[in-house]
RODO-2510 file (C-alpha; in nm, 4 decimals, decimal comma):
residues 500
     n   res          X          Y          Z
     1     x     0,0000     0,0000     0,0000
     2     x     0,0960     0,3310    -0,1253
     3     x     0,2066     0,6149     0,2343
     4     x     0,0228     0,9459     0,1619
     5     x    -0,3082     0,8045     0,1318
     6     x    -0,5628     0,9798     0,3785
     7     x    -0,7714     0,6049     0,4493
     8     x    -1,0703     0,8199     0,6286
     9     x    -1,1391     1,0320     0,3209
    10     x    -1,0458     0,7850     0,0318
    11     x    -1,3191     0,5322     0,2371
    12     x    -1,5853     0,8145     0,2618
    13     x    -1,5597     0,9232    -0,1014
    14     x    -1,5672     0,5967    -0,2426
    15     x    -1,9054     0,5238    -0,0610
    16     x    -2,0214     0,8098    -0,1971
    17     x    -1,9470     0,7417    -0,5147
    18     x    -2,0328     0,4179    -0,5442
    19     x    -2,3540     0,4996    -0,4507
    20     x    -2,3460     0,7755    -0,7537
    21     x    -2,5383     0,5185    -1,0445
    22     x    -2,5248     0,1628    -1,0775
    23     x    -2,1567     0,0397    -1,1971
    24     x    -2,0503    -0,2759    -1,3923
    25     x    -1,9389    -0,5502    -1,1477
    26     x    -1,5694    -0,4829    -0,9917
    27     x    -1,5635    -0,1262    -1,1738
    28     x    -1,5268     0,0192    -0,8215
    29     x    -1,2843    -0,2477    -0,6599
    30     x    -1,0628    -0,1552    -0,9981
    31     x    -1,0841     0,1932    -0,9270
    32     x    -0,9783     0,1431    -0,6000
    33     x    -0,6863    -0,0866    -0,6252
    34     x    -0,5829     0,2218    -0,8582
    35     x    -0,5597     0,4326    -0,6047
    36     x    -0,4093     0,2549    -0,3623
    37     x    -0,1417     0,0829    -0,5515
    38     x    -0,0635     0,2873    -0,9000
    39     x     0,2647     0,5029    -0,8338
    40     x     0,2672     0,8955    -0,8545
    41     x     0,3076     0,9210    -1,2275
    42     x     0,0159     0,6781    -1,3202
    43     x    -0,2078     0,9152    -1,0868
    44     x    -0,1252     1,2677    -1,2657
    45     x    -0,3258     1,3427    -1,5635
    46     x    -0,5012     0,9800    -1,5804
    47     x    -0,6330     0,9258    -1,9338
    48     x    -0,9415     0,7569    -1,8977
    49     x    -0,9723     0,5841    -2,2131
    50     x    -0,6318     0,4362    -2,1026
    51     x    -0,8150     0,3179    -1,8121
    52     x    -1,0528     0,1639    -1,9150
    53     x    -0,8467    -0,0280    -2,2155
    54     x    -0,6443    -0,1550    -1,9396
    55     x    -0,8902    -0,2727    -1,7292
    56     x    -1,1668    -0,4151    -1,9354
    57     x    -1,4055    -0,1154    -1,8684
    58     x    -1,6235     0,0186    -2,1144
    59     x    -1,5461     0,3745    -2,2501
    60     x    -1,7993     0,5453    -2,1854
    61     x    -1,8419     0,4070    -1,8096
    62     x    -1,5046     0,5040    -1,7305
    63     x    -1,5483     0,8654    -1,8370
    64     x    -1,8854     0,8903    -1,5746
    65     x    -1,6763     0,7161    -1,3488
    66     x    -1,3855     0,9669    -1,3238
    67     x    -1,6702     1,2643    -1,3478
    68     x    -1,8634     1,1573    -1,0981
    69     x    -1,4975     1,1074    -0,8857
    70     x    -1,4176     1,4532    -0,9664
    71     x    -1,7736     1,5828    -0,8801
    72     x    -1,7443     1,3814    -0,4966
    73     x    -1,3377     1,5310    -0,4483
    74     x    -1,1373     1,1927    -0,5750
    75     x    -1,0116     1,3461    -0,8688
    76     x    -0,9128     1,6762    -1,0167
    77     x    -0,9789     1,7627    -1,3713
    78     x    -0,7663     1,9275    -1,5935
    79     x    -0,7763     2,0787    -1,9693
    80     x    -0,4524     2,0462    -2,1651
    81     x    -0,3785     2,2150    -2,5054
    82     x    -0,1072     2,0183    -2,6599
    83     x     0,0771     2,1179    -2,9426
    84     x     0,0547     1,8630    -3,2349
    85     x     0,3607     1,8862    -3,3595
    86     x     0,5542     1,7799    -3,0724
    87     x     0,3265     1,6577    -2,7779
    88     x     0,4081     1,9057    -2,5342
    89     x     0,1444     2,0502    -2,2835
    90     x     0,1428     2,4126    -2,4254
    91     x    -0,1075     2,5453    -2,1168
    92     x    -0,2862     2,3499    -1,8450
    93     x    -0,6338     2,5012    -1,7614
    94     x    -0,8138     2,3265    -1,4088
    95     x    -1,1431     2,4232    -1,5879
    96     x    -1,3041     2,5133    -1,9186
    97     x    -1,3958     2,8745    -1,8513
    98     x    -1,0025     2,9428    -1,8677
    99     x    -0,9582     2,7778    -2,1427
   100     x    -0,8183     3,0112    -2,3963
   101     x    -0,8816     2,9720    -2,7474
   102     x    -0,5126     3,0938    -2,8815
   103     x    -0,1868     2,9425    -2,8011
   104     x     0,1693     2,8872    -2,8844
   105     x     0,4218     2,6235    -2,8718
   106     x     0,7273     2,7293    -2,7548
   107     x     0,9201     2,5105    -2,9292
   108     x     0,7883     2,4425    -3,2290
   109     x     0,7096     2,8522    -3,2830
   110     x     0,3867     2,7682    -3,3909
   111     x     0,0583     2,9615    -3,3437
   112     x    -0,2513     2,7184    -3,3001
   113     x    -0,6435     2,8157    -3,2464
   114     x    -0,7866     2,5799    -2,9755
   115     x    -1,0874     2,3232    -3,1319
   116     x    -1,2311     2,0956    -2,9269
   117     x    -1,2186     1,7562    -3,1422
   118     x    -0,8360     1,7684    -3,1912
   119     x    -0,5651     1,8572    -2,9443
   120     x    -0,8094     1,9582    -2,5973
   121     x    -0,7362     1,6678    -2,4119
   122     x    -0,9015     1,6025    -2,0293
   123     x    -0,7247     1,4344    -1,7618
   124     x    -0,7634     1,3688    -1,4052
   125     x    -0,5536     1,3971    -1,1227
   126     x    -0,5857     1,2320    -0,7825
   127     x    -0,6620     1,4927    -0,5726
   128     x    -0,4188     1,6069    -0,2722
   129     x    -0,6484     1,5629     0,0292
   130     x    -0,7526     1,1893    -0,0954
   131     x    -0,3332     1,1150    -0,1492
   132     x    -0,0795     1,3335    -0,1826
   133     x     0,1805     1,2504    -0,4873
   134     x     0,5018     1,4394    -0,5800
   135     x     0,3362     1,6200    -0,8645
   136     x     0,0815     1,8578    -0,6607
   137     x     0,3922     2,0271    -0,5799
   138     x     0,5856     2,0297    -0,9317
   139     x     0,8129     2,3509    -0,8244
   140     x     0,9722     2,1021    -0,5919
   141     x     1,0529     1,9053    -0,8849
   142     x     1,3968     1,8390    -1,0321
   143     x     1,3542     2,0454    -1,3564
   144     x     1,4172     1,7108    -1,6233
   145     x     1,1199     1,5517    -1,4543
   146     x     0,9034     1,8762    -1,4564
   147     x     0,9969     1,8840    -1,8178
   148     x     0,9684     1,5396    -1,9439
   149     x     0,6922     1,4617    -1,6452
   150     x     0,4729     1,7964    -1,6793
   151     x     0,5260     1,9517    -1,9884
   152     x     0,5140     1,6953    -2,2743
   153     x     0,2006     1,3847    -2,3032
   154     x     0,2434     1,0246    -2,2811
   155     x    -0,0009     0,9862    -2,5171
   156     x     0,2311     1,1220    -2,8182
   157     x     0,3699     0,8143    -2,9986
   158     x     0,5941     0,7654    -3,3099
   159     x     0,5099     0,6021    -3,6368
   160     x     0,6345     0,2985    -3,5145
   161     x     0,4774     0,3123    -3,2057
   162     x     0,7543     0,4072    -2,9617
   163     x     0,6822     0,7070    -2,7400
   164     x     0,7762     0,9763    -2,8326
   165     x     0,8881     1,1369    -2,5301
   166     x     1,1701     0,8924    -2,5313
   167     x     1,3032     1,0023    -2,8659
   168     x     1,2514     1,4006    -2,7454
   169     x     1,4421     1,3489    -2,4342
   170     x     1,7056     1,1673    -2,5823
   171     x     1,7269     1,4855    -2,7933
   172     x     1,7717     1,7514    -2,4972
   173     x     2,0816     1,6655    -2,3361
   174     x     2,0361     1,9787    -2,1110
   175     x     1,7467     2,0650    -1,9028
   176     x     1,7779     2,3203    -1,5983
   177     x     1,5976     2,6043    -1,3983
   178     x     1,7728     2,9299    -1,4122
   179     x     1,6774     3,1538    -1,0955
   180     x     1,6019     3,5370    -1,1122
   181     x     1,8604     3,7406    -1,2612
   182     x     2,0841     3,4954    -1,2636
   183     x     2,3734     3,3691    -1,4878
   184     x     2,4527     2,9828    -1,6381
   185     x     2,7150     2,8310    -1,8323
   186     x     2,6962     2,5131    -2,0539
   187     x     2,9847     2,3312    -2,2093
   188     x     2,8849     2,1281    -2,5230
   189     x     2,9607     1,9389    -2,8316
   190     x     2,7284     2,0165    -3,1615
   191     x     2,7733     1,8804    -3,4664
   192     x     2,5623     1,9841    -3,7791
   193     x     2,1919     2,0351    -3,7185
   194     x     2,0175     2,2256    -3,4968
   195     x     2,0701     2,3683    -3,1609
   196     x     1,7659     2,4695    -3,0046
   197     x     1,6927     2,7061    -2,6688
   198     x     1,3610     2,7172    -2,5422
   199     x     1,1316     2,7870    -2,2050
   200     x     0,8295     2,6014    -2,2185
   201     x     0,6915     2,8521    -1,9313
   202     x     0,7771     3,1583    -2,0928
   203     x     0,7222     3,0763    -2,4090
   204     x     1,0455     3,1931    -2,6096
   205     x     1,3723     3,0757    -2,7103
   206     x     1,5848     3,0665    -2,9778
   207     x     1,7328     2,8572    -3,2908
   208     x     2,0942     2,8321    -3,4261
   209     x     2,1721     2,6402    -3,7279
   210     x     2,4886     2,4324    -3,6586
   211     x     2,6917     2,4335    -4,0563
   212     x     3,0296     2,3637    -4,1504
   213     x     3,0420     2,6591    -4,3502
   214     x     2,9112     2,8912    -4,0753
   215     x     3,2017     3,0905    -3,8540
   216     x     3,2922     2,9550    -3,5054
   217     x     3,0814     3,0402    -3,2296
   218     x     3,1827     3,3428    -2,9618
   219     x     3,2970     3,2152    -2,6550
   220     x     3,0870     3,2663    -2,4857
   221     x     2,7906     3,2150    -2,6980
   222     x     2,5741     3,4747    -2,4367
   223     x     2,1625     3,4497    -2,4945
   224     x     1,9659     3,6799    -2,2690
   225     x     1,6263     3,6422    -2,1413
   226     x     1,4048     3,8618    -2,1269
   227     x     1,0605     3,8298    -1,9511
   228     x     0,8812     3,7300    -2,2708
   229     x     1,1784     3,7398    -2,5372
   230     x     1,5436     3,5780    -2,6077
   231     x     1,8632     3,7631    -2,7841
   232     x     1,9982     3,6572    -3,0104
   233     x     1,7273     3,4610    -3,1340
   234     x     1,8675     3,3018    -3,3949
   235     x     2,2016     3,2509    -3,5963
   236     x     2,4343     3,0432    -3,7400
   237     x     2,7461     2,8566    -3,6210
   238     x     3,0101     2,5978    -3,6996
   239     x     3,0082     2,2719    -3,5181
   240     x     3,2274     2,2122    -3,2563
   241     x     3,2590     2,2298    -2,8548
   242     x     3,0860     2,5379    -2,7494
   243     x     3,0022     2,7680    -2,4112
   244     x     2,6759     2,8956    -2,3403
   245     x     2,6068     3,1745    -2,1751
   246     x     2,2685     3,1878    -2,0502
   247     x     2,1217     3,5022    -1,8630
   248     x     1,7529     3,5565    -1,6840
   249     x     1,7340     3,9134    -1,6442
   250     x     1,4081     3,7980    -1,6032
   251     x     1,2133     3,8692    -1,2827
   252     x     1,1743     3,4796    -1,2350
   253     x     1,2651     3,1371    -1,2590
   254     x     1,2924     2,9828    -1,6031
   255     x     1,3021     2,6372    -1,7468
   256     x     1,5863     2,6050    -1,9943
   257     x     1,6337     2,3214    -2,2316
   258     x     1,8898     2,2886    -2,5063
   259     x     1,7475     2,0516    -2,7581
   260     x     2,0123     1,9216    -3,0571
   261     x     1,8548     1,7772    -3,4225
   262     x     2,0474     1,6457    -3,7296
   263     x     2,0416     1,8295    -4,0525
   264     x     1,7474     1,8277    -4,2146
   265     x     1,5198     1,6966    -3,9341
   266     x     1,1418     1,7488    -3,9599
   267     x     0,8728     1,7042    -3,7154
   268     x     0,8190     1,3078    -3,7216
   269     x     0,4380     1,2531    -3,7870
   270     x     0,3229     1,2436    -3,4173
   271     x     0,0472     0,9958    -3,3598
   272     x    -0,1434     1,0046    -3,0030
   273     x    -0,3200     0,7389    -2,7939
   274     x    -0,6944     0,7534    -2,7942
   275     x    -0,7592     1,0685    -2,5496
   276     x    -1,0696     1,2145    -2,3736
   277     x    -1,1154     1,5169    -2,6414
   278     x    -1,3060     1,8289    -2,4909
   279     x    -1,5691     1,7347    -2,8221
   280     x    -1,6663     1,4056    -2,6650
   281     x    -1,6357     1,5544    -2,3201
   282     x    -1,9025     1,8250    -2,4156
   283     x    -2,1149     1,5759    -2,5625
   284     x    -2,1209     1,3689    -2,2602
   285     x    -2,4798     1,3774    -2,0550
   286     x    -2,2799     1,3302    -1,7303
   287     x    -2,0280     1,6166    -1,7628
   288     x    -2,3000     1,8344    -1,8571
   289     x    -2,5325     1,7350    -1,5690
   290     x    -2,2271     1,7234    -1,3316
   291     x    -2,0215     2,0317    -1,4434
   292     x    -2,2890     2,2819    -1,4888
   293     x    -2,0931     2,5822    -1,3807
   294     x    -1,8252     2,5681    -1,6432
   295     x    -1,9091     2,7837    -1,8675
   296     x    -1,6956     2,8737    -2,1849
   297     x    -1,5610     3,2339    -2,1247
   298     x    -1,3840     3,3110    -2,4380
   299     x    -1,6326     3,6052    -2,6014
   300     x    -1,6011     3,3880    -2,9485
   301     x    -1,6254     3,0676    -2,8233
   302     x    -1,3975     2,7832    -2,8799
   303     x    -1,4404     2,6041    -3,2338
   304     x    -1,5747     2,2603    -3,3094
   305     x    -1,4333     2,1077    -3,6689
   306     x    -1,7121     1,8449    -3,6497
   307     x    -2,0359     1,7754    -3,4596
   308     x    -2,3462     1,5891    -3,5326
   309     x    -2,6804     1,7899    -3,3692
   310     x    -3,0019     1,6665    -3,4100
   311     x    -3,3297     1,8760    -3,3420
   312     x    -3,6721     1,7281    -3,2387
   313     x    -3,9858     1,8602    -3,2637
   314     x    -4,3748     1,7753    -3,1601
   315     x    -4,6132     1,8167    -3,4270
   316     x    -4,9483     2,0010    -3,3202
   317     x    -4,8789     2,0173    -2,9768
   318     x    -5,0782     2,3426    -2,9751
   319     x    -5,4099     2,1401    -3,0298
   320     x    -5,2892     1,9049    -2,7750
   321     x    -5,2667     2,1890    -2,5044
   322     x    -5,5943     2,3342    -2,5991
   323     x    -5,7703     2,0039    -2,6637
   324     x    -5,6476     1,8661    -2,3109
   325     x    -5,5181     2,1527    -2,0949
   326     x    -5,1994     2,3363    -1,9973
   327     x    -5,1367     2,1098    -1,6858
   328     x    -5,2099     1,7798    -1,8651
   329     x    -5,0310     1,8607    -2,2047
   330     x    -4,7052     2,0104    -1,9739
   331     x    -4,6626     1,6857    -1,7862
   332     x    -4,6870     1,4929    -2,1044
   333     x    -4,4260     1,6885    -2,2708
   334     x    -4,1874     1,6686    -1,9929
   335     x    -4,2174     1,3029    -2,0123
   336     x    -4,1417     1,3016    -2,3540
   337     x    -3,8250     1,4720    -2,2400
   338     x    -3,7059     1,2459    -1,9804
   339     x    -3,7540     0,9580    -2,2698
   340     x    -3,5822     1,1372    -2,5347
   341     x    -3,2951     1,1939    -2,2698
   342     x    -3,2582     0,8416    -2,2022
   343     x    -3,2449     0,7258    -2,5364
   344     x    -2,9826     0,9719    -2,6134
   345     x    -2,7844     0,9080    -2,3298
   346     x    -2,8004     0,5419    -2,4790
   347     x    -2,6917     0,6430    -2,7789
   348     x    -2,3855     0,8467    -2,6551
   349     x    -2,4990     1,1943    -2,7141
   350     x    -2,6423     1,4506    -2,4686
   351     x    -2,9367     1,6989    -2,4578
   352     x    -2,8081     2,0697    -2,5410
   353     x    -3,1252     2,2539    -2,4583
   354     x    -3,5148     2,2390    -2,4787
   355     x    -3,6903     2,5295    -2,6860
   356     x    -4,0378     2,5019    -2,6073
   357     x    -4,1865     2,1391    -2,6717
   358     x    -3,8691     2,0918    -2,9077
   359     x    -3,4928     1,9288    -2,8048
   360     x    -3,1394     1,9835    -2,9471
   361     x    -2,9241     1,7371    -2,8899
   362     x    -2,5325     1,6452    -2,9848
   363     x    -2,3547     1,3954    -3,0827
   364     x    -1,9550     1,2698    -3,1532
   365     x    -2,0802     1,0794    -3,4847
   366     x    -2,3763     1,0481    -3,7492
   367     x    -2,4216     0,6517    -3,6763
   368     x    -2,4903     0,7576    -3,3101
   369     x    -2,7060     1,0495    -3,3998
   370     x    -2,9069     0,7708    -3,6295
   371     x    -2,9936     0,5210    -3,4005
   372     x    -3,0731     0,7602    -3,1364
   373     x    -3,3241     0,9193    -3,3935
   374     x    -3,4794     0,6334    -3,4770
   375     x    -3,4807     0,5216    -3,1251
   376     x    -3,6613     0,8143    -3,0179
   377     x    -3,9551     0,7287    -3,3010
   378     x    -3,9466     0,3419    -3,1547
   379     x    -3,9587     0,4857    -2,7648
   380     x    -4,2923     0,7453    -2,8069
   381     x    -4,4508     0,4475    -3,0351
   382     x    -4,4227     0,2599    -2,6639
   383     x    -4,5361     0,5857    -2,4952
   384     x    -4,8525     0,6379    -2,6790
   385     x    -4,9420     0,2620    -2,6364
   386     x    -5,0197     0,3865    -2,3085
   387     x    -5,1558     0,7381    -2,3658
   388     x    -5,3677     0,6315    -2,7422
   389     x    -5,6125     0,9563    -2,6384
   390     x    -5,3230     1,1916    -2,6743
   391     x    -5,0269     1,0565    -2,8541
   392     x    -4,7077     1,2746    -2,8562
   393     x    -4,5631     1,2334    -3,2625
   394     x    -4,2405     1,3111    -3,2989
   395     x    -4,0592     1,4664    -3,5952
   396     x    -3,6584     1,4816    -3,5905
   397     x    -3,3758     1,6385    -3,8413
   398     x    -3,0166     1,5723    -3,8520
   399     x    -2,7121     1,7582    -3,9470
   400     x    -2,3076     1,7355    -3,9198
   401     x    -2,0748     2,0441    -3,9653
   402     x    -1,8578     2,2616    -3,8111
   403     x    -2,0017     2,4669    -3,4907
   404     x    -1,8688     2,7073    -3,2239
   405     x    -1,9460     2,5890    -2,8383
   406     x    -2,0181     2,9160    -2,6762
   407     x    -2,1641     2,9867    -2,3358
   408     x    -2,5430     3,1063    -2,3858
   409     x    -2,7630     3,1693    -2,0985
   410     x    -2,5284     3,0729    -1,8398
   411     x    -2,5173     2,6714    -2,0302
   412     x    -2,3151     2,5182    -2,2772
   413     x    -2,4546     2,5810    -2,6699
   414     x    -2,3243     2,5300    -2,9967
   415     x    -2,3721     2,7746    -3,2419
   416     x    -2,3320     2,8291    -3,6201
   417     x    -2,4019     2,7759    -4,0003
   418     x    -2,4491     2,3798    -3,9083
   419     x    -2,6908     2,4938    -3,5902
   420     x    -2,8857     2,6469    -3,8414
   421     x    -2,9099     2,4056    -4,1224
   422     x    -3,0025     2,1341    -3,8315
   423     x    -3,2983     2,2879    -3,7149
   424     x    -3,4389     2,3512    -4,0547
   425     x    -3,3683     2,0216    -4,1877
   426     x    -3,6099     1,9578    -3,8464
   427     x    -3,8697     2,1672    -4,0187
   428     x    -3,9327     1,9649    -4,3285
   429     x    -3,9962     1,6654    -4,1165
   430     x    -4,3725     1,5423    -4,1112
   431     x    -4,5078     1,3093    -3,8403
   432     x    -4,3025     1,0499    -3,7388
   433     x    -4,0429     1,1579    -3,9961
   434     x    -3,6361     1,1886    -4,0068
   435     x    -3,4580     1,4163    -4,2335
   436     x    -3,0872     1,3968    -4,2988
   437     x    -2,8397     1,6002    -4,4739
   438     x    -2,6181     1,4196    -4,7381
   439     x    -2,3339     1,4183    -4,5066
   440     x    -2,5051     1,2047    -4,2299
   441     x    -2,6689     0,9512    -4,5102
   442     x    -2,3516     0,8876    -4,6401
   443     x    -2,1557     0,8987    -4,2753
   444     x    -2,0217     0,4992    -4,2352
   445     x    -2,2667     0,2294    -4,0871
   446     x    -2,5711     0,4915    -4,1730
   447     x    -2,7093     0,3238    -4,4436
   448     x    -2,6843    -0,0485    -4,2996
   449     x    -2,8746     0,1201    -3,9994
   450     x    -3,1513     0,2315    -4,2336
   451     x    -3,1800    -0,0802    -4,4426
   452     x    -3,5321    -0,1366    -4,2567
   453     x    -3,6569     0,1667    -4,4102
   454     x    -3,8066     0,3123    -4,6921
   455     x    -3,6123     0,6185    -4,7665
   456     x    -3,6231     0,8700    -5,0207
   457     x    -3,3698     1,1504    -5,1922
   458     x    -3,4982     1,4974    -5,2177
   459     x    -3,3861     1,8534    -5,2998
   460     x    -3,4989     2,1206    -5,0149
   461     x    -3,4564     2,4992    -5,0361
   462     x    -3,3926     2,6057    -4,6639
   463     x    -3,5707     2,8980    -4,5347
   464     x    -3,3285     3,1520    -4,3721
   465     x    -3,0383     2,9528    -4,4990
   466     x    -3,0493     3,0790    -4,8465
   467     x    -2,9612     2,7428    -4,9575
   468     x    -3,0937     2,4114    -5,1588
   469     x    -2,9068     2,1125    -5,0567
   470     x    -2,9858     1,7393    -5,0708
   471     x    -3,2187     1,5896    -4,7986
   472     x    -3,2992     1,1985    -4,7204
   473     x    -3,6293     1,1152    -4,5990
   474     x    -3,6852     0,8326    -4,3520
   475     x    -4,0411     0,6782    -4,2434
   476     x    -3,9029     0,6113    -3,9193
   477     x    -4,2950     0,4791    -3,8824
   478     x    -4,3004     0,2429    -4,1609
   479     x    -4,0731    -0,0525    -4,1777
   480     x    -4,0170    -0,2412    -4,4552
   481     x    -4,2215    -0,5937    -4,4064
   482     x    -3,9960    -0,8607    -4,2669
   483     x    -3,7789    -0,5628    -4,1432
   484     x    -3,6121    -0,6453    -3,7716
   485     x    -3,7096    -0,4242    -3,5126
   486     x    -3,4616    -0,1224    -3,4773
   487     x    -3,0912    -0,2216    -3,2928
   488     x    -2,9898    -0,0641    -3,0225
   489     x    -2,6407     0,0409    -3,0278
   490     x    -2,4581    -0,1989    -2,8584
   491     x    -2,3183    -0,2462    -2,4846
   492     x    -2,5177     0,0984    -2,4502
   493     x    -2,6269     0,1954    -2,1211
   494     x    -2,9948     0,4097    -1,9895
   495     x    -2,8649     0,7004    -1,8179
   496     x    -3,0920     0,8667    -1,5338
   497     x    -3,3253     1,0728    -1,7052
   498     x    -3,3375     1,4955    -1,5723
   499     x    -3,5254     1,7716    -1,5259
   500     x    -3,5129     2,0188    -1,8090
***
């Protein structure tokens, strides 16, 4: 058993959580043992889909299982930006609403715009009052292992599957803190290639090319720092042992590492491990339940490359609330709500927002977005077995695109060209209807989920889109005879259905 492990609180908060929704057998004994046993790196910025590979737990468990940790004080979550190029942590944000939508890598010298399918990763951290690990206090870390241990990803790998953090420290044969206004030297051998200066905290550096035509190097070779800036920042030089002068006249501590590369070196083509993206985060009912108070603060929100959203709709729910009442309509609508939650859930998307009797909801993929659509039809078919007087019908619309994830009446929206284009794809629908756009028919697995159904190719001009694009039309009603009975995706879970 692991010392630093507060038994009282780590006992208390695993009742808790435990009691939090009903887990797969031994998911909680696993998550346990983790805590207990794993050493101080495996508990800093824990990739759950690494987690759950390793221990036979299903995806989309282990995320709810390390929210609903972080939501009862077992974990700490954390929002990296990491630069693609070379897998280091550019900025670690403890919540979304600092996330910041520009950064740079330092070394690289590359400008990136934050989107949340690509390089936003979420991690968790064990949290200090459950058991304390050497990296809640990384100042107190030698500076190669705050480098190579806080500053670059595991999850970066090499084409050939080696990590890449290997091959990058193999590559820095110098990594130090300088204090305040303070001076170092550096004795060292280059040979052709590049030598490389940088400060992963301040953001700066600088880049010599090392060529045998080049003239000697000054000895010293003196680079100041200043507070956001490095002179010289570049240069040329012959190979051969050199001195480095390095000065802070900065006002405090920097990280310095000297990083060497042969001629002609490129950025290798950096793969990375499956990661918890902020995109699949987002569109997680759990998080969204869970986290309600982070909020995106950025003024023009942080960019999605692709999302599926899929609108719902009632059809003459106006006679419904005059033929029946207010109160008696109300309470069937919100029922409808709590089963068109579920079934999303189920389907691994999440509700955005209700507008009136309607629901937005996202999703990662098209083939999810499908057979939660068609799941919906199938679940208020079963509802209005048991309400035939005043049957809710359902009509739904589907669209993927690019969208911005804003903060909109203090909760998580997306908004955008695709927003728009979803919701009037909605429109066309009839009763018990599905309209897709071209690129969610033609998404893989789509059509073998629609095989059941009749489903027909149209051209639709959309109002207040200005545009006429392709539409598929699906009797989500009417199954072909002989057709099976829609699938449900598989190994999918109900979630607890909530208030709206």
């Amino acid at each position: 058993m692991k010392t630093g492990i507060d038994e009282a609180e780590l006992d208390r908060r695993l009742a808790t959580l435990e009691t939090a929704r009903t887990w797969s057998p031994r998911v909680m004994s696993k998550l346990e043992g983790f805590l207990r046993t794993a050493d101080d790196r495996d508990l800093y910025r824990i990739n759950p889909l690494a987690f759950a590979a390793e221990r036979g737990v299903a995806e989309a468990e282990a995320i709810d299982l390390f929210l609903h940790a972080s939501s009862l004080g077992l974990f700490e979550m954390d929002w990296l930006l990491v630069c693609p190029m070379c897998a280091c942590i550019v900025e670690s944000f403890g919540s979304l609403r600092t996330l910041e939508k520009h950064y740079r890598c330092a070394l690289c010298r590359t400008d990136y715009e934050a989107v949340l399918d690509d390089y936003i990763t979420v991690t968790f951290t064990v949290c200090a009052n459950v058991r304390r690990i050497r990296y809640h206090d990384p100042d107190s870390l030698p500076a190669r292992d705050y480098c190579f241990e806080c500053r670059v990803t595991l999850d970066g790998v090499t084409p050939d599957g080696e990590p890449w953090i290997a091959h990058f420290a193999q590559a820095t044969p110098e990594v130090r803190f300088i204090p305040p206004h303070a001076v170092e030297r550096i004795e060292i051998d280059v040979g052709e290639g590049n030598l490389l200066g940088w400060d992963f905290d301040a953001g700066d550096g600088f880049e010599f090319t090392v060529a045998k035509d080049a003239p000697p190097a000054p000895q010293p070779l003196t680079f100041e720092y200043q507070d956001r800036s490095s002179a010289p920042a570049t240069g040329r030089i012959a190979p051969g042992r050199i001195v480095l002068e390095i000065r802070n006249a900065s006002p405090r501590r920097r990280l310095f590492g000297l990083t060497l590369t042969s001629p002609g070196f490129s950025h290798p083509d950096i793969r990375f491990r499956p990661f918890l993206t902020g995109k699949r985060l987002l569109t997680t009912q759990t998080f969204r339940t869970l986290f309600r108070s982070e909020l995106i603060r950025a003024t023009e929100g942080i960019g999605v490359k692709d999302i599926t959203l899929l609108f719902t709709d009632l059809k003459s729910s106006t006679a419904l609330y005059d033929r029946i009442g207010d109160l008696s309509a109300f309470s069937l609508v919100q029922q409808h709500f709590d089963r068109i939650q579920d079934v999303t859930v189920a389907n691994g998307g999440t509700v955005i927002k209700t507008i009136g009797d309607a629901v937005m909801a996202a999703f990662l993929n098209p083939r999810d977005a499908v057979s939660a659509a068609v799941a919906m039809l199938d679940e208020m078919d079963r509802f209005n077995r048991d309400h035939v007087d005043r049957p809710l019908i359902l009509k739904i619309g589907l669209h993927k695109g690019a969208s911005i994830a804003v903060t909109s009446n203090n909760q998580l929206d997306y908004f955008g060209q695709a927003v728009n284009i979803a919701a009037r794809v909605q429109s066309l629908a009839q009763a018990e209807e599905i309209y897709l756009t071209g690129d969610v028919h033609d998404y893989p697995g789509v059509g073998e989920l629609l095989e059941p159904f009749a489903v027909e190719r149209r051209m639709a001009q959309l109002k207040g889109v200005n545009l006429e694009m392709p539409v598929f039309r699906v009797a989500g009603g009417k199954r072909r005879p002989g057709a099976d009975p829609w699938p449900r995706q598989p190994g999918s879970a109900t979630g607890s259905a909530q208030c709206f």
